[in-house]
N, C-alpha and C positions, 0 to 999 in steps of 0.2 A: 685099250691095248697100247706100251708102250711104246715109242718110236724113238729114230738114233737120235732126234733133239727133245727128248725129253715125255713125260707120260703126255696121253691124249687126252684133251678139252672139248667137249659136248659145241656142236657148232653154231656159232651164234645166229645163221638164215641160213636156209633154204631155201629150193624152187621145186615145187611139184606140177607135176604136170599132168594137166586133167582135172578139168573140173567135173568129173563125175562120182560118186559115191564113196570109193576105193580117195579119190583124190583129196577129196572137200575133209573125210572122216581122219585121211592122215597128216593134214594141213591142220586141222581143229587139234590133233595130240600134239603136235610140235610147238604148236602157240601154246598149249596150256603146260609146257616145259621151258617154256622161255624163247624159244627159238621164234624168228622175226622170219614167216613165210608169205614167197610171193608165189600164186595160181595161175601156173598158165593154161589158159585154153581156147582152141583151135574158133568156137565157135562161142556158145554162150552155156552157161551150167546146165549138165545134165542133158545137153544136146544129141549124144552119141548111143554107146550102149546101156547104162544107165537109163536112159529114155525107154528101151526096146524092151527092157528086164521086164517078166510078167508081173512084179510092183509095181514100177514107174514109177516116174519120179514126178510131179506137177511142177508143170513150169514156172519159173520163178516172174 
């Protein structure tokens, strides 16, 4: 979309937050477009709901 200084640029990082499933799966698309992402999370991967999901996730 353009903007008043100019057309818009794909953003070179992000930060996602949550290293759970949703988290990790949208952090892996970003790096494989370029984007330089950093994961935050509260505990350790997969610690939260992800863990509880009737999948589950094995601990890393």
């Amino acid at each position: 979309m353009p903007t008043a200084t100019g057309p818009s640029r794909p953003p070179r990082s992000a930060v996602v937050i949550g290293a759970g499933m949703v988290g990790l799966a949208t952090a892996w698309s970003l790096r494989n477009h370029g984007v330089e992402v950093t994961v935050v999370e509260r505990r350790h991967p997969a610690a939260g709901a992800s863990w509880g999901t009737p999948g589950g996730c094995p601990r890393p």
